[in-house]
VEXKE-605291 format. One record per residue: residue in three letters; x, y negated, z of N, C-alpha, C, O, CB in turn. Coordinates in pm, whole numbers, padded with zeros to 5 digits, always signed. Atoms other than C-alpha are relative to their C-alpha. Glycine has a CB too. Layout:
<recs>
ALAXYZXYZXYZXYZXYZ;...
</recs>
This chain:
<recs>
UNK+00017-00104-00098-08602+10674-01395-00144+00052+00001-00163+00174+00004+00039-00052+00138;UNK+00140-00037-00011-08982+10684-01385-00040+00052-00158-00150+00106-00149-00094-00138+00058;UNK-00037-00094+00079-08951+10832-01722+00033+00154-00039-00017+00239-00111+00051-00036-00009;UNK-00027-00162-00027-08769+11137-01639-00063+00057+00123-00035+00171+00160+00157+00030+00017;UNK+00055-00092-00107-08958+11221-01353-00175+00030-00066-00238+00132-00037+00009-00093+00181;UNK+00111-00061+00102-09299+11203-01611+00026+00135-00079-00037+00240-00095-00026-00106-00111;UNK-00049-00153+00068-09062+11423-01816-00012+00124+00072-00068+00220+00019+00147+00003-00031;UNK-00019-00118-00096-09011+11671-01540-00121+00028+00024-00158+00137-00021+00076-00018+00129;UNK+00150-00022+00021-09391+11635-01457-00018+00071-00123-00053+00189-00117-00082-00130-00005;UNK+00072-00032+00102-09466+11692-01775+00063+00143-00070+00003+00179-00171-00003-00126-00093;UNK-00067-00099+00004-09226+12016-01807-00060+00071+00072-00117+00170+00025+00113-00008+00022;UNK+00043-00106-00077-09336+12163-01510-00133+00009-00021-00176+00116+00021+00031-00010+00137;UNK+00140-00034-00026-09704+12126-01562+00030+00094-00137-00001+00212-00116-00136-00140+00007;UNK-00002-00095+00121-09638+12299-01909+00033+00158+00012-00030+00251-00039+00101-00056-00091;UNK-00039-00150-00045-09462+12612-01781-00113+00057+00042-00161+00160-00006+00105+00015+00113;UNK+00071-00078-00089-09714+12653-01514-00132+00031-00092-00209+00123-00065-00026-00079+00148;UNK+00199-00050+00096-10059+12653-01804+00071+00105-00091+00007+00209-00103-00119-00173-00147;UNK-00047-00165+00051-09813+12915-02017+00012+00031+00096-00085-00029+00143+00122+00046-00083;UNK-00049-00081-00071-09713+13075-01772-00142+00103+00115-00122+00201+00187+00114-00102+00075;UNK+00129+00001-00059-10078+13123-01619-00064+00121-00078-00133+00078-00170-00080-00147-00017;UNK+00100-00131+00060-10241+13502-01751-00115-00087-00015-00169-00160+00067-00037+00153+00112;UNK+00157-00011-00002-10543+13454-01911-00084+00105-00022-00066+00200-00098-00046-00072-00079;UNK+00101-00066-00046-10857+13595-01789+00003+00162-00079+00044+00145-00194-00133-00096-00028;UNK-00018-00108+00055-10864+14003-01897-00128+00014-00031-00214+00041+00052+00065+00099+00067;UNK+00143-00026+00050-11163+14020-02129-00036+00103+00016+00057+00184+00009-00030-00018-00118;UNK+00062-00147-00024-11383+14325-02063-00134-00014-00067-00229-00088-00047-00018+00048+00169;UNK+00124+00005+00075-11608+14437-02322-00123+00075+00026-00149+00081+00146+00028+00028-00114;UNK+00120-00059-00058-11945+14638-02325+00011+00128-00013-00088+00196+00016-00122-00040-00054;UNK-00002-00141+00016-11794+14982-02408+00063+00044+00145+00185+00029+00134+00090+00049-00140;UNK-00015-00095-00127-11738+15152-02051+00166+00049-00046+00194+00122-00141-00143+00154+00008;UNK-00112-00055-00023-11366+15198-01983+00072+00068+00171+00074+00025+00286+00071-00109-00058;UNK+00016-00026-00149-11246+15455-01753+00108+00067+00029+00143+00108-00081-00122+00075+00046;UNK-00087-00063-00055-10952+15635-01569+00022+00087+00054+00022+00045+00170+00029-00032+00039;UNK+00010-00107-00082-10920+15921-01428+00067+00000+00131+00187-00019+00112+00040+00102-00067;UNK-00075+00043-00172-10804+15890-01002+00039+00154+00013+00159+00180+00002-00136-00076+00167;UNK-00002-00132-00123-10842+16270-00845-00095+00109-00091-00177+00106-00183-00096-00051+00193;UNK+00112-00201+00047-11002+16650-00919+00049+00037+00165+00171+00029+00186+00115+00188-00198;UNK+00010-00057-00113-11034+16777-00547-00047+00100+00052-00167+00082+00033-00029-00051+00047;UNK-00114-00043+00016-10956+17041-00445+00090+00050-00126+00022+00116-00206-00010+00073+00069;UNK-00042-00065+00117-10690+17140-00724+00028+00171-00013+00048+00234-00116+00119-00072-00028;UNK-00001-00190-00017-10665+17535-00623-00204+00035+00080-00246-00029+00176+00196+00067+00193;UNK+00113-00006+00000-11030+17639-00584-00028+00186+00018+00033+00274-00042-00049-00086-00131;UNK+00022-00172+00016-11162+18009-00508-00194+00020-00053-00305-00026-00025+00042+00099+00212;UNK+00113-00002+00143-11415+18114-00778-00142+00041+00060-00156+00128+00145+00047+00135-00139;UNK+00165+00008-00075-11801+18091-00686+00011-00112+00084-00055-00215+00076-00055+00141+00104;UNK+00061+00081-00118-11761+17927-00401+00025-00130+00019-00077-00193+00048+00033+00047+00116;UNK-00058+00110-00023-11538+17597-00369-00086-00088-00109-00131-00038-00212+00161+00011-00013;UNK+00032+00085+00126-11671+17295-00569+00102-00080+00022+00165-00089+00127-00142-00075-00018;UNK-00085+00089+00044-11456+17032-00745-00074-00118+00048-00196-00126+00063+00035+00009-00148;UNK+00001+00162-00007-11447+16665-00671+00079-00062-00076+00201-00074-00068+00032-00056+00121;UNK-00111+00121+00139-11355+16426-00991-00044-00129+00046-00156-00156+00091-00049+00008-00219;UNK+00008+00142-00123-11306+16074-00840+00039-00068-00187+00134-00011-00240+00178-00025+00205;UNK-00032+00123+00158-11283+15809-01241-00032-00132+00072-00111-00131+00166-00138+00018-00175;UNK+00011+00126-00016-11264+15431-01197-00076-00028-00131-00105+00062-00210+00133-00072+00025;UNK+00098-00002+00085-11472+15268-01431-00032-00162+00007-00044-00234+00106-00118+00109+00040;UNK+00031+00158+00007-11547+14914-01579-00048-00021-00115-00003+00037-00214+00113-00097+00019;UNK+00111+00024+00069-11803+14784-01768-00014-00130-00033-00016-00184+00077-00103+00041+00061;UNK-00022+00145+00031-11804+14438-01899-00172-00072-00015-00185-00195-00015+00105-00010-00163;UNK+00117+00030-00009-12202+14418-01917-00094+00048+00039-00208+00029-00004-00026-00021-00066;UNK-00001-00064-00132-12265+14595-01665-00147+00117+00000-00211+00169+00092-00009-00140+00131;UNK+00121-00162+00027-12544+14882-01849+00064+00104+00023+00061+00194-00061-00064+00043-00161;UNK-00028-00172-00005-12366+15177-01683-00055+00079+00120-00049+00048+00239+00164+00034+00004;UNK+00087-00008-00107-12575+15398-01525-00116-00035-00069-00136-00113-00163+00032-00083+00121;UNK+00119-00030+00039-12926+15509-01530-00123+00039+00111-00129+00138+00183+00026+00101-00087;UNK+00107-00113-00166-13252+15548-01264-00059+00132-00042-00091+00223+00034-00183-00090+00074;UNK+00082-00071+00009-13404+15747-01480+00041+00138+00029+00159+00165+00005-00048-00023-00104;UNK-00067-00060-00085-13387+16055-01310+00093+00142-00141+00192+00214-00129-00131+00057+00147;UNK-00022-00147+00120-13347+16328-01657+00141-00102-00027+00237-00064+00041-00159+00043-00189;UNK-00119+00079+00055-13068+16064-01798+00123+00071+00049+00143+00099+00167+00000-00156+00048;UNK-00143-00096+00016-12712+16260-01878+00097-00124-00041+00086-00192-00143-00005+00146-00145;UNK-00095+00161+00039-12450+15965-01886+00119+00062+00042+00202+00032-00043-00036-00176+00101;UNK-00110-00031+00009-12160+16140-01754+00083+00131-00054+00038+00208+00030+00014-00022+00093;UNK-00037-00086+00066-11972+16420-01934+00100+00095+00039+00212+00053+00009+00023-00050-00088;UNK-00149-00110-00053-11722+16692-01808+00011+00118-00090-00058+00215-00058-00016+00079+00173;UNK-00078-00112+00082-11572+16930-02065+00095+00095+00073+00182+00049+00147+00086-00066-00105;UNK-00102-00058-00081-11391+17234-01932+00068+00073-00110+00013+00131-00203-00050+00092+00126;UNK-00090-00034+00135-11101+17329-02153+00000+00100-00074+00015+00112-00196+00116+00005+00017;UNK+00013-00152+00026-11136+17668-02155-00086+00062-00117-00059+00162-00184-00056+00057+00119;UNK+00095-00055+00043-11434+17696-02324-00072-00077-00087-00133-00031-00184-00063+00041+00089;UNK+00042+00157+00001-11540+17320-02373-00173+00016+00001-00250-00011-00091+00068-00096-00163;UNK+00128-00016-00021-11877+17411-02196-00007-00206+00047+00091-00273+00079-00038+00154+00141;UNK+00047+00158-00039-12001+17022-02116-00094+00005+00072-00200+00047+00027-00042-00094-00105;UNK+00054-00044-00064-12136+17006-01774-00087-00184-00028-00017-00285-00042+00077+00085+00132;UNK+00009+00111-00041-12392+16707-01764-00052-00107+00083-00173-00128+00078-00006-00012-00050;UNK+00045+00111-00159-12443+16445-01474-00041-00149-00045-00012-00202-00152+00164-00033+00128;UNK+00046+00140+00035-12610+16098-01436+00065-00078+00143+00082-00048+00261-00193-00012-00023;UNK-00033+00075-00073-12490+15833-01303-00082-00117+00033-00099-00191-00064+00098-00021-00035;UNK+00081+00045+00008-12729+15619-01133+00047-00175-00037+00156-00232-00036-00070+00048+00110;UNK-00004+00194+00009-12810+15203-01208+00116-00051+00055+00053-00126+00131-00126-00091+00094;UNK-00098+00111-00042-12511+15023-01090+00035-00155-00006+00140-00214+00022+00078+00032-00037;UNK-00042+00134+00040-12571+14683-01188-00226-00047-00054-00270+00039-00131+00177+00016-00183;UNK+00114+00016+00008-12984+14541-01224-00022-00028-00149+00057-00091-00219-00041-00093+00093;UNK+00055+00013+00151-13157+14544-01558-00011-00157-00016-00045-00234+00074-00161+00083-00027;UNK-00007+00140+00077-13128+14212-01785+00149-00052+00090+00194-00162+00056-00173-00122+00027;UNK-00120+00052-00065-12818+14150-01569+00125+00027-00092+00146+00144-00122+00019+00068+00143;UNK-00100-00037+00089-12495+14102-01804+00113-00068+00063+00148-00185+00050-00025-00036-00149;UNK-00096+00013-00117-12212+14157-01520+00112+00067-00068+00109+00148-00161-00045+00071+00149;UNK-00110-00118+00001-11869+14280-01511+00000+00082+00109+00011+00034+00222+00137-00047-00008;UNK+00013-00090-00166-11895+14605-01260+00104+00045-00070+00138+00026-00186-00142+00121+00073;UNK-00125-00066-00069-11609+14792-01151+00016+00081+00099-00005+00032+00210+00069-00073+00039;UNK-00040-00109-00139-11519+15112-00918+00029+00076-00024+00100+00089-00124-00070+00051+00091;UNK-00007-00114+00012-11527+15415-00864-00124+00076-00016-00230+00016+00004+00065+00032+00088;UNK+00119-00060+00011-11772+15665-00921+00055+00177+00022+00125+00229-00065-00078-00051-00159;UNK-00049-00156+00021-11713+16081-00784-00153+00069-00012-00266+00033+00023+00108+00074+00153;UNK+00072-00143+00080-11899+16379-00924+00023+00132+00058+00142+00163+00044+00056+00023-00151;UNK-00008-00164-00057-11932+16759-00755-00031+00061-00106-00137+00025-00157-00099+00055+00122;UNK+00043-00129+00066-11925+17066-00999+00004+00076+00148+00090+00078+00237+00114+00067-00139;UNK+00002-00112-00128-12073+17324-00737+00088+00104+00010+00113+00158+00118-00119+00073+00009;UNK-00091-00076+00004-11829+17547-00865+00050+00076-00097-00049+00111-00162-00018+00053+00069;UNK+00014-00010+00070-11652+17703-01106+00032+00211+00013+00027+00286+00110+00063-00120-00066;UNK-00075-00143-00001-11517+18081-01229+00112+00041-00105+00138-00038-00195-00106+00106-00019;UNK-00095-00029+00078-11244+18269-01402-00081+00069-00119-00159+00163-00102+00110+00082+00073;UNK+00050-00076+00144-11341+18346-01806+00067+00070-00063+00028+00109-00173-00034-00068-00098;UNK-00085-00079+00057-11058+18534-01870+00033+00169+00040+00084+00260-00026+00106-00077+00015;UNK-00009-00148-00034-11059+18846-01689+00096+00020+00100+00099+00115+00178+00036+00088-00117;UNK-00117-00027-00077-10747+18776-01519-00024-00058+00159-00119-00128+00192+00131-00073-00078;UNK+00041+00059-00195-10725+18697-01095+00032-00162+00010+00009-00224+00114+00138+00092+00155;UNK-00012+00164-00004-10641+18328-01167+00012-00059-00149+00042-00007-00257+00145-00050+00090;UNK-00022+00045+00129-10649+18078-01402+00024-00155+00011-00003-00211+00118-00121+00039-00092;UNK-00070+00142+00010-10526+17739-01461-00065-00113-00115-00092-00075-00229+00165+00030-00045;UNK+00076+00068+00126-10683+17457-01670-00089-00129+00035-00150-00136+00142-00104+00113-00069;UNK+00060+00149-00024-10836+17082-01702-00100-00034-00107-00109-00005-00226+00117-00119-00003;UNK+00119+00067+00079-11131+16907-01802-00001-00125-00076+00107-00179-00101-00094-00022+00082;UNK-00046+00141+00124-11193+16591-02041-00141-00108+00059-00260-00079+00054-00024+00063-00248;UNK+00148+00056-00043-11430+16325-01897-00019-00114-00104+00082-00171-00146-00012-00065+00174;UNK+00059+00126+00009-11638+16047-02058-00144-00066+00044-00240-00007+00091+00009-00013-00111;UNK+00163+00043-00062-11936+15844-01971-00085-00095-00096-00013-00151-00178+00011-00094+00156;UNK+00053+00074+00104-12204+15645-02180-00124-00089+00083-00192-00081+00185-00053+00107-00129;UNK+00069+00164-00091-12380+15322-02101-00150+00049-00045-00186+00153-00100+00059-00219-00086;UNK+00148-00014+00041-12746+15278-02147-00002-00095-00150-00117-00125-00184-00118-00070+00139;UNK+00010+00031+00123-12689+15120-02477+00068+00117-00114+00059+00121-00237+00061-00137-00004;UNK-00083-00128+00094-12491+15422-02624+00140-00023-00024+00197+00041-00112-00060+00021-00157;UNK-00100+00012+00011-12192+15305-02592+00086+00079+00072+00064+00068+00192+00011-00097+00006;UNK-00123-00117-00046-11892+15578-02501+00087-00038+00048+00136-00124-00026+00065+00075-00087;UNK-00155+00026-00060-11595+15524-02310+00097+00130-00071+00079+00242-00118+00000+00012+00205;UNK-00124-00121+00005-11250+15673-02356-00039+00096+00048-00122+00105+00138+00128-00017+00069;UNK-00004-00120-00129-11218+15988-02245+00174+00045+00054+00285+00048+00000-00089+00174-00077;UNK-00116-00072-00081-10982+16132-01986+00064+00148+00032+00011+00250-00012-00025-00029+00102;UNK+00008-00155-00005-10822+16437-01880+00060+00005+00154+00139-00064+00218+00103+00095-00135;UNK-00042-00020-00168-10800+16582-01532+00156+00078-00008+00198+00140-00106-00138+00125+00101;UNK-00066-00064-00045-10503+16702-01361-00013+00165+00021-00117+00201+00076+00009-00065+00082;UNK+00060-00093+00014-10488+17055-01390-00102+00069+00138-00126-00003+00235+00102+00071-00051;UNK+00075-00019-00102-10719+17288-01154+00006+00156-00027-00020+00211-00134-00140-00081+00004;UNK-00057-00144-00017-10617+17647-01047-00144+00100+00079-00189+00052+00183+00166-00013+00120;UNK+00067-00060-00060-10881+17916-00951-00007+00136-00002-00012+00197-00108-00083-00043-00016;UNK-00075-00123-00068-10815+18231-00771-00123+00090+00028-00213+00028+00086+00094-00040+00150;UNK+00104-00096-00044-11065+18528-00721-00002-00026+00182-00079+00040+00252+00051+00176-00056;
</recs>
């Protein structure tokens, strides 16, 4: 009897170490998601966009103090003008962290390049660490703008 109940021990502890995810490695290239573009109908000049990306970093160089530094990237389809923004320090120098969040961005605003009273169309984001390393890039949900 004290046999099969080692056995059974020794069954169930086995399931439970397979059965157990291991840890989700995260490397040093910046991976990121796209959440939100806010508002998605916009009236031209005036409204600005809000792009909301999640974002994870496995050694945690993303982000920059310096104030000139261009780390985040927004492509607009239309044209593929590349608007570019910094994203500040998120994680302390010599520090080799996993960070994680969110991070949103304002274009002050955009306009129609076509001539016509509206237009329809999405952007492509990526971002780059302070080592040069690139993330995926994403693509927004579209974004409508009306004279």
């Amino acid at each position: 009897m004290l046999h099969l109940k080692h056995s059974f021990l020794f069954a169930v502890l086995c399931v439970a170490l397979f059965s157990c995810k291991k840890a989700e490695e995260v490397g040093p290239i910046p991976e990121i998601e796209f959440v939100s573009v806010t508002p998605q109908n916009v009236n031209e000049y005036t409204d600005s966009l809000m792009f909301t990306i999640s974002y994870r970093d496995g050694d945690g160089d993303l982000g920059e103090n310096t104030t000139d530094a261009e780390n985040f990237f927004l492509t607009d389809s239309r044209n593929n003008v590349i608007y570019k923004f910094r994203i500040p320090q998120l994680a302390p120098d010599n520090s080799s962290i996993i960070i994680e969040g969110n991070l949103n961005i304002t274009l002050a605003n955009t306009a129609i390049i076509d001539g016509s009273s509206s237009q329809t169309f999405t952007y492509s984001i990526y971002v780059k660490d302070r080592a040069g390393n690139q993330s995926n890039t994403v693509v927004t949900s579209s974004v409508t703008v009306t004279q």
